[in-house]
DRENVOVO-234776 format. One record per residue: x, y, z of N, C-alpha, C in turn; residue in three letters. Coordinates in steps of 0.05 Angstrom, whole numbers, padded with zeros to 5 digits, always signed. Example, Ala and Ser with C-alpha at 12.3 -4.5 7.8 and 13.67 -1.06 7.14 Angstrom:
BEGIN
+00264-00114+00156+00246-00090+00156+00264-00066+00156Ala/+00257-00045+00142+00273-00021+00143+00258+00001+00157Ser/
! end
This chain:
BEGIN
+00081-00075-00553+00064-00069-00530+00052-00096-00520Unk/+00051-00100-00497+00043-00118-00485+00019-00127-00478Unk/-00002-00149-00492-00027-00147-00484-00039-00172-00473Unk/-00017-00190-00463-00016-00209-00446-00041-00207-00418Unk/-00055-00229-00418-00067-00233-00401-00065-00249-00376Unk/-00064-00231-00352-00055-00247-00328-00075-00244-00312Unk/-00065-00256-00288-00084-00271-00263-00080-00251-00236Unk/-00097-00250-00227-00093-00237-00191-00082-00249-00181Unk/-00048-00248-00172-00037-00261-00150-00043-00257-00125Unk/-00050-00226-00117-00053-00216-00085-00072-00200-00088Unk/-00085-00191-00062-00098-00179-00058-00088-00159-00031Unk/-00082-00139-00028-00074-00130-00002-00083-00100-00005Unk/-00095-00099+00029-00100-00062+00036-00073-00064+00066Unk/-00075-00039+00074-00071-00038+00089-00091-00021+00110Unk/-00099-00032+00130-00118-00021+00148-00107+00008+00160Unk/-00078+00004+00162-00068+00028+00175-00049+00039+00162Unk/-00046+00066+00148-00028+00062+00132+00001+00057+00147Unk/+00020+00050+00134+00053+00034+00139+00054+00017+00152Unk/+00029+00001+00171+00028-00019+00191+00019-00043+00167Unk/+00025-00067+00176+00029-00085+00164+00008-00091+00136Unk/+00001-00106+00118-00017-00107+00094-00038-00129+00111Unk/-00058-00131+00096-00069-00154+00099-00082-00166+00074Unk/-00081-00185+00073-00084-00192+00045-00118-00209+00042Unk/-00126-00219+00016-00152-00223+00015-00158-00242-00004Unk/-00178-00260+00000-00185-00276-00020-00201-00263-00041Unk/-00214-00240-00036-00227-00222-00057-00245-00194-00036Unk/-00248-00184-00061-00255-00153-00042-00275-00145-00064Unk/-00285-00117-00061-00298-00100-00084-00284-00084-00086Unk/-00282-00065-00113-00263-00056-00119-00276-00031-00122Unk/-00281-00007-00107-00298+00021-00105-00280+00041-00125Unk/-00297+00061-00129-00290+00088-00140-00266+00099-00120Unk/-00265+00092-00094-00260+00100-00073-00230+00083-00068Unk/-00233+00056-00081-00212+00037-00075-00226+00013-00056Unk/-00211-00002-00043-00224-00034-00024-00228-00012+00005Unk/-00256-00018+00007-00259-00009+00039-00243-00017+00055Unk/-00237+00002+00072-00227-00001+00095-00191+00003+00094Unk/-00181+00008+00056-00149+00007+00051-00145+00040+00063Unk/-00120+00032+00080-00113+00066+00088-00134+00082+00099Unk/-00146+00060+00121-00172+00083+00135-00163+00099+00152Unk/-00136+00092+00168-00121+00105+00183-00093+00110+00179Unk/-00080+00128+00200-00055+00132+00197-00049+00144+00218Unk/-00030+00143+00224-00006+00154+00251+00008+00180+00243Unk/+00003+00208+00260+00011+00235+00249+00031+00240+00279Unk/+00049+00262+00280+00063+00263+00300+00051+00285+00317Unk/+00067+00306+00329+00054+00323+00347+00049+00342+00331Unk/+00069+00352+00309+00055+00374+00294+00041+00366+00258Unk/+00027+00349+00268+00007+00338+00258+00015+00323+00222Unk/+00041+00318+00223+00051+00305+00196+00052+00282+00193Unk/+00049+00269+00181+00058+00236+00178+00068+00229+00180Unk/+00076+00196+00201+00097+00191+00207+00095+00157+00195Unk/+00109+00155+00174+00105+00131+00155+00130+00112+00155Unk/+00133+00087+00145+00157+00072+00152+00181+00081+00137Unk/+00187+00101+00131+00210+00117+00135+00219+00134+00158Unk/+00202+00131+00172+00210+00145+00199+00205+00135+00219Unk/+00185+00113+00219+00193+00087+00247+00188+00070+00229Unk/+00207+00045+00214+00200+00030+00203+00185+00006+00220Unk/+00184+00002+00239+00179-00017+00257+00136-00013+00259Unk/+00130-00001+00243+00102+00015+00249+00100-00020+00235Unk/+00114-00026+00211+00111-00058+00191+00109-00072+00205Unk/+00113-00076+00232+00112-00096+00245+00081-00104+00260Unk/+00068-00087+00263+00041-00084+00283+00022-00090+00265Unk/-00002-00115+00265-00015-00117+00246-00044-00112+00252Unk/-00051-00092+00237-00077-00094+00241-00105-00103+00232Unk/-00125-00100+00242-00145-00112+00230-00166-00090+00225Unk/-00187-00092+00206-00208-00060+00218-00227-00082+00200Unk/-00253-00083+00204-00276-00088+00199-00295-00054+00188Unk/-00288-00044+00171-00305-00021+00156-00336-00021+00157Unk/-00348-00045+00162-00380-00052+00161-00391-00041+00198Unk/-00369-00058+00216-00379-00047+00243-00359-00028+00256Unk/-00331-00020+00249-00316-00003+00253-00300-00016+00283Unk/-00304-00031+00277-00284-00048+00300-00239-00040+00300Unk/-00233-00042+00309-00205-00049+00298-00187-00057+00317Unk/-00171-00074+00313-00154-00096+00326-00128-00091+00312Unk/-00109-00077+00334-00077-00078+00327-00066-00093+00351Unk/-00045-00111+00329-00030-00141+00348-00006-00128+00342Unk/+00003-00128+00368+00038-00115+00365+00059-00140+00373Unk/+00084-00139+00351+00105-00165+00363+00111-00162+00389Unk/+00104-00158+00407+00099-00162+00438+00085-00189+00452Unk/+00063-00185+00435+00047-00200+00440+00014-00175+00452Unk/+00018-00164+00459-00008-00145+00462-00023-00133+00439Unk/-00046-00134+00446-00064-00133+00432-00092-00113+00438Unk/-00094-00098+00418-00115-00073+00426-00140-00080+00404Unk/-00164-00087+00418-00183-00087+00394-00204-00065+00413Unk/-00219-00048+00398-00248-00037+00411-00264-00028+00384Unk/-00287-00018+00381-00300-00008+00369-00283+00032+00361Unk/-00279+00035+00344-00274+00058+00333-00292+00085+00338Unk/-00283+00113+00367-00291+00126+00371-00276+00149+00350Unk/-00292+00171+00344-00275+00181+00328-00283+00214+00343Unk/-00258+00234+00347-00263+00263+00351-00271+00282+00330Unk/-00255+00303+00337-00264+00325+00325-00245+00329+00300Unk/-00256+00337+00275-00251+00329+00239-00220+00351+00244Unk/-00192+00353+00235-00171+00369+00233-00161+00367+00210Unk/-00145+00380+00199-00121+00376+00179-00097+00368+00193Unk/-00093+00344+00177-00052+00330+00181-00041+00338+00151Unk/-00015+00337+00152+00001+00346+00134+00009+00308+00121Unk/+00006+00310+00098+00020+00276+00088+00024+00283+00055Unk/+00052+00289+00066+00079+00286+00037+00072+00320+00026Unk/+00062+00334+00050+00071+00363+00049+00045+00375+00037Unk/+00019+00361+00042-00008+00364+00031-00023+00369+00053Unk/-00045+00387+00061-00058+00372+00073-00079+00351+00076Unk/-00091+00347+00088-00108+00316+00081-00131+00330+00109Unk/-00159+00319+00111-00176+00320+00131-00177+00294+00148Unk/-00173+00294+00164-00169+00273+00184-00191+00272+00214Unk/-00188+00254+00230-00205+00257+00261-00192+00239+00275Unk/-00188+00251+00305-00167+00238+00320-00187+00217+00329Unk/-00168+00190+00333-00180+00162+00344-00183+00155+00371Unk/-00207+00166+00396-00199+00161+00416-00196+00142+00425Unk/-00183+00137+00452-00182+00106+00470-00147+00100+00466Unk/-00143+00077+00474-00116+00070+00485-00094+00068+00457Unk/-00096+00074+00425-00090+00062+00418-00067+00089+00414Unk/-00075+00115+00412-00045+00133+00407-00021+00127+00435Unk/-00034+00129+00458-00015+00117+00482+00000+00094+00470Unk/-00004+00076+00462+00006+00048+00458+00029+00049+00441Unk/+00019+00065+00416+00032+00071+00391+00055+00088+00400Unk/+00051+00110+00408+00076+00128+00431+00094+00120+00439Unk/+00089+00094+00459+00104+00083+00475+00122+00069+00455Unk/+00110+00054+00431+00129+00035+00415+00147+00057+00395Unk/+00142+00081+00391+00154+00090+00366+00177+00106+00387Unk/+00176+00109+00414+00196+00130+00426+00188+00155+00407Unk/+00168+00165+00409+00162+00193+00409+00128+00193+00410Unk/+00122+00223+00413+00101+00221+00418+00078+00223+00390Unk/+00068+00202+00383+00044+00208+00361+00014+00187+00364Unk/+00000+00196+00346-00033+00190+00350-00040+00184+00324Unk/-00060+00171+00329-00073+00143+00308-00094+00162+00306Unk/-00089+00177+00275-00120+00190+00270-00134+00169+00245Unk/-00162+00175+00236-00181+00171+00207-00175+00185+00190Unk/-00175+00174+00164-00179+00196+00145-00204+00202+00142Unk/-00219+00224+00144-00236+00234+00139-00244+00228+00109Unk/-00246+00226+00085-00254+00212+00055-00245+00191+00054Unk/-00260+00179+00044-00245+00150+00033-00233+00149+00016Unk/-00209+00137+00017-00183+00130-00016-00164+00154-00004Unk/-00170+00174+00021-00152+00196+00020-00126+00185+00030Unk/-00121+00156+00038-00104+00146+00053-00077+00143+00039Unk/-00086+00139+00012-00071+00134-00007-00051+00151-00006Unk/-00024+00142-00022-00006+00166-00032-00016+00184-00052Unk/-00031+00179-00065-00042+00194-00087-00066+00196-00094Unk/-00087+00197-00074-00116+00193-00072-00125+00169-00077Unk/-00156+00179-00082-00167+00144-00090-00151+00123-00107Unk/-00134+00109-00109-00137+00092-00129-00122+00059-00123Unk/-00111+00047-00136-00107+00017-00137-00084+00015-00147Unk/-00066+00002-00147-00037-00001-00150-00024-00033-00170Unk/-00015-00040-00170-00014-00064-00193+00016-00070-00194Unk/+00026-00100-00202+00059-00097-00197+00052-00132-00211Unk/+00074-00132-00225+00078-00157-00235+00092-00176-00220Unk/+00088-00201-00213+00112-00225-00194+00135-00220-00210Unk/+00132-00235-00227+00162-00229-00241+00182-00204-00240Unk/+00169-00183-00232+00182-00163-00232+00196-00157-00210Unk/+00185-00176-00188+00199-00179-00161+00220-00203-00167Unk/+00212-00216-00192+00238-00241-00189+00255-00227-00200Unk/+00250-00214-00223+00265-00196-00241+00292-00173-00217Unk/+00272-00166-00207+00293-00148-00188+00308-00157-00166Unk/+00304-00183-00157+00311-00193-00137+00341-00203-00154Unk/+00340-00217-00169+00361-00229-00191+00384-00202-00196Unk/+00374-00183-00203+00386-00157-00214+00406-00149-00184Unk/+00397-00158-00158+00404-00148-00134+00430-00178-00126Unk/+00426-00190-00142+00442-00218-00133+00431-00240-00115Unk/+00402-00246-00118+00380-00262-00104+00372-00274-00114Unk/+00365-00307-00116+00353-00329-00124+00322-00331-00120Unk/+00313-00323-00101+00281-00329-00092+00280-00290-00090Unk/+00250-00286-00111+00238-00257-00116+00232-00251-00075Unk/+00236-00222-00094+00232-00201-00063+00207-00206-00052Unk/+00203-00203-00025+00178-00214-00019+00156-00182-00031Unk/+00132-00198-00035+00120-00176-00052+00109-00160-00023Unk/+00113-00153+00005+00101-00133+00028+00120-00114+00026Unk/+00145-00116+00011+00166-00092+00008+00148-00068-00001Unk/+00131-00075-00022+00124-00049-00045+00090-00040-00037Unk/+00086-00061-00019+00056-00050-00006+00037-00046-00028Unk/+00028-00061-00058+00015-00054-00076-00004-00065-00073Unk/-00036-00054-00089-00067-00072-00078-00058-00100-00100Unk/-00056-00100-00126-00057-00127-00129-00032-00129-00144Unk/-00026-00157-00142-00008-00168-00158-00014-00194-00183Unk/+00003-00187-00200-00012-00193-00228+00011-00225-00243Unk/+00001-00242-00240+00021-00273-00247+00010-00276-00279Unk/+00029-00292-00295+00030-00300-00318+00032-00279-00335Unk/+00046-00256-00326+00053-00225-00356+00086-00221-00352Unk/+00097-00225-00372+00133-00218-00370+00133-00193-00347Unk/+00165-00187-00334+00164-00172-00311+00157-00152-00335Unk/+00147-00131-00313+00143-00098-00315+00120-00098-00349Unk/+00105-00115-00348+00084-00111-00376+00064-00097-00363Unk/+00064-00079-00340+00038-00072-00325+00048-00044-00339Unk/+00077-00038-00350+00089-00009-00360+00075-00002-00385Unk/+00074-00026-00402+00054-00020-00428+00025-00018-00423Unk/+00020-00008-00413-00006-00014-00401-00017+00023-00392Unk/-00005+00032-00387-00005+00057-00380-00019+00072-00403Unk/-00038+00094-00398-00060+00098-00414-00079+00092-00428Unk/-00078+00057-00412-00095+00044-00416-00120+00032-00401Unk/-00141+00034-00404-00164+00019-00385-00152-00015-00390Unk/-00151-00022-00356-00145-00045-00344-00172-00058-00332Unk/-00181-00086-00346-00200-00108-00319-00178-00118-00309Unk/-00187-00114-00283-00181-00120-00259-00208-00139-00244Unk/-00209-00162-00251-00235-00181-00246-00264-00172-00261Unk/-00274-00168-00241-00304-00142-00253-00296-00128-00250Unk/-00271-00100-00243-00274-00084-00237-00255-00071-00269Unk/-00262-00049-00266-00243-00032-00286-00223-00010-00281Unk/-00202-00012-00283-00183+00012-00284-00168+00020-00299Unk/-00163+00052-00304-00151+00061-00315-00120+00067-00308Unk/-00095+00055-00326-00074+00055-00312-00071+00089-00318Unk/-00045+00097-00294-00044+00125-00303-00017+00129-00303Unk/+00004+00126-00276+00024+00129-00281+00045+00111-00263Unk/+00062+00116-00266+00088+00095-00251+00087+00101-00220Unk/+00094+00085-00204+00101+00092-00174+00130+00088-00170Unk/+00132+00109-00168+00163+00119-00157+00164+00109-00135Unk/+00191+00089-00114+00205+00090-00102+00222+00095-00090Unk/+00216+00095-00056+00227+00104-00032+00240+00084-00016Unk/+00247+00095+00009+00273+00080+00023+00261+00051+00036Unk/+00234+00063+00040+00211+00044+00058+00217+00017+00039Unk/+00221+00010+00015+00226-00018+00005+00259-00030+00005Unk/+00272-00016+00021+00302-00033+00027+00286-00047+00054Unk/+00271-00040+00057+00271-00050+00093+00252-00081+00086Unk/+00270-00096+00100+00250-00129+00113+00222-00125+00129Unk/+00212-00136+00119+00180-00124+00126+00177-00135+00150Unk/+00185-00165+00158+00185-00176+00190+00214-00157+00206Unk/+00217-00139+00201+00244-00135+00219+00239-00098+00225Unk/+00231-00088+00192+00238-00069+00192+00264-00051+00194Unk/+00279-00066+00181+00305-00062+00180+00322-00068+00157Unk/+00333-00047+00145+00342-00041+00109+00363-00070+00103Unk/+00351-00084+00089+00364-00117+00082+00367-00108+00045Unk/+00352-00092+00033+00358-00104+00002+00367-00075-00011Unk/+00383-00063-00028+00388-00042-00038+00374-00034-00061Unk/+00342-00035-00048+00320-00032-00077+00329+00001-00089Unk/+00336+00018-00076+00335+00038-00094+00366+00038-00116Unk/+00386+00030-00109+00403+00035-00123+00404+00022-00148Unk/+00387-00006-00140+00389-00034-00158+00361-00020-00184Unk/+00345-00016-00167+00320+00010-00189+00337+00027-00200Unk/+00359+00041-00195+00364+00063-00209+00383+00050-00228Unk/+00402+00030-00218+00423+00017-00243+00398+00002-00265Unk/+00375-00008-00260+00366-00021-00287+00343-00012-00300Unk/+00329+00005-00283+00315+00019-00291+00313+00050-00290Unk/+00334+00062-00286+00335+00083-00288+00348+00107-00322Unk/+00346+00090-00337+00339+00104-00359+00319+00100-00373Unk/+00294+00094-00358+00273+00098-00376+00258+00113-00365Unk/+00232+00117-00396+00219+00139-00387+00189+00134-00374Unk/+00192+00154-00356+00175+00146-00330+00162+00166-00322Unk/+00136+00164-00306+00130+00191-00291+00127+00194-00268Unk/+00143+00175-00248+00162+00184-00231+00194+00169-00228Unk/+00205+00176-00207+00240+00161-00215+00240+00141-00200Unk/+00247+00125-00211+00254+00094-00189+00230+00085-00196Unk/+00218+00067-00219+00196+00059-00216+00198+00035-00214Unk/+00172+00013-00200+00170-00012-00194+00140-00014-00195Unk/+00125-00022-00215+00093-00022-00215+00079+00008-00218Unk/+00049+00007-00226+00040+00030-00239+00020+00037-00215Unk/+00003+00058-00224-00021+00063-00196-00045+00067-00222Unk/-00072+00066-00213-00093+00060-00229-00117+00078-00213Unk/-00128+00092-00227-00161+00105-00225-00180+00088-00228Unk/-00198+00084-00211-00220+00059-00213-00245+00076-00232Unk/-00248+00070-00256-00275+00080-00278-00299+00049-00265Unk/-00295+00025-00269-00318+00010-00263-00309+00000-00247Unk/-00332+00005-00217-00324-00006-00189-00331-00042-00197Unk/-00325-00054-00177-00334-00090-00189-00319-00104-00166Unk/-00334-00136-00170-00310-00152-00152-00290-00159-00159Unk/-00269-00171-00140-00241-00181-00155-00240-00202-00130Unk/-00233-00228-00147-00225-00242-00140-00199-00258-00138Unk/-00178-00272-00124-00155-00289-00128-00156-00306-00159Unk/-00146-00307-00174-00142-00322-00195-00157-00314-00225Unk/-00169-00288-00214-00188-00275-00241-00174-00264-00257Unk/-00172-00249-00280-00162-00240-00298-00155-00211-00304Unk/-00130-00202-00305-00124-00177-00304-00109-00173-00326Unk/-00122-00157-00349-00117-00147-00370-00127-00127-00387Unk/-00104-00110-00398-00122-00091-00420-00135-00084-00437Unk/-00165-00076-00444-00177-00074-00454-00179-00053-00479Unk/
! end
């Protein structure tokens, strides 16, 4: 078992979910997850989620959101740019991965905008809870570098996959690839903060795709299933674990992430 002690390589939320990451010199680490990760998301007309498996190009639009004054600024490869203060409507249910979730539609120009770029018609709602943004509620995500060099090599690649493929909150330098797997049922520091690992994150199509292009460049799932697909997991195709936050705390770039 692995009880190697490593470092915070990254820090990344995403302000919107499937629209681009943004990454951080340090954050607090809530019961809830980093303010402001997955405060929004893009649902279609009959109110399901529409995530970068179904317009991958959402990767391309980056946004910004300020959670303290509720500001938010999405820059599209166009060059246009929408920032206003965050009006929010009336509270609904959207459907996301066949669940529902509580949500509130975002008024002002930004579902028009989004419409026009995806060729169909959809709207930029809130999640109503915080951490609901997530694929799996509140929690925090974790992924070793190596395990991107590890798989990049396995795929026939010299320089590791860029780590915006897998969209994880942090990434963890100086632990052999995939030591974040021994780790599982275990309480993790994560800087000041504490988490409990819980289980594997299974992989989808959304990581063949080039994060500047949005367009399927690497054969992450097949290359996941030839080297890691006989082990035991609790979900299929795994690449990094997901984590329950027990002690909220700060985390900083270069602090120490290991099990306790």
């Amino acid at each position: 078992m692995s009880t190697s002690t490593g470092r915070v390589a990254w820090i990344a939320i995403a302000p919107v979910k499937s629209m681009a990451l943004v990454f951080l010199d340090r954050a607090h680490l809530g019961l809830n997850g980093i303010a402001g990760d997955r405060a929004f998301a893009v649902i279609d007309e009959a109110g399901h989620l529409v995530n970068g498996k179904r317009v991958g190009t959402l990767a391309l639009i980056r946004p910004e959101y300020d959670a303290n004054t509720g500001h938010l600024t999405l820059r599209f490869p166009d060059g246009e740019t929408i920032a206003d203060e965050v009006t929010l409507g009336e509270p609904f249910d959207a459907t996301f991965f066949g669940h529902p979730r509580g949500v509130r539609g975002v008024e002002g120009p930004w579902s028009e905008a989004l419409t026009a770029r995806a060729a169909r018609a959809v709207r930029l709602v809130a999640l109503a809870s915080p951490g609901d943004g997530a694929d799996r509620g509140p929690t925090a995500t974790l992924l070793s570098t190596a395990a991107l060099a590890d798989l990049a090599r396995a795929g026939g690649s010299d320089e590791p996959l860029d780590r915006r493929r897998f969209r994880m909150t942090f990434g963890i330098d100086g632990v052999d690839a995939y030591a974040e797997d021994d780790w599982l049922g275990r309480d993790v520091r994560v800087g000041g903060a504490v988490v409990k690992a819980v289980g594997n994150v299974g992989r989808c199509a959304v990581t063949t795709q080039d994060p500047d292009t949005g367009v399927a460049s690497f054969d992450t799932l097949r290359i996941l299933q030839a080297t890691r697909g006989h082990i035991d997991t609790t979900e299929p195709l795994p690449f990094g674990i997901w984590a329950e936050v027990v002690e909220p705390g700060d985390v900083s770039l270069g602090e120490a992430i290991e099990p306790t």
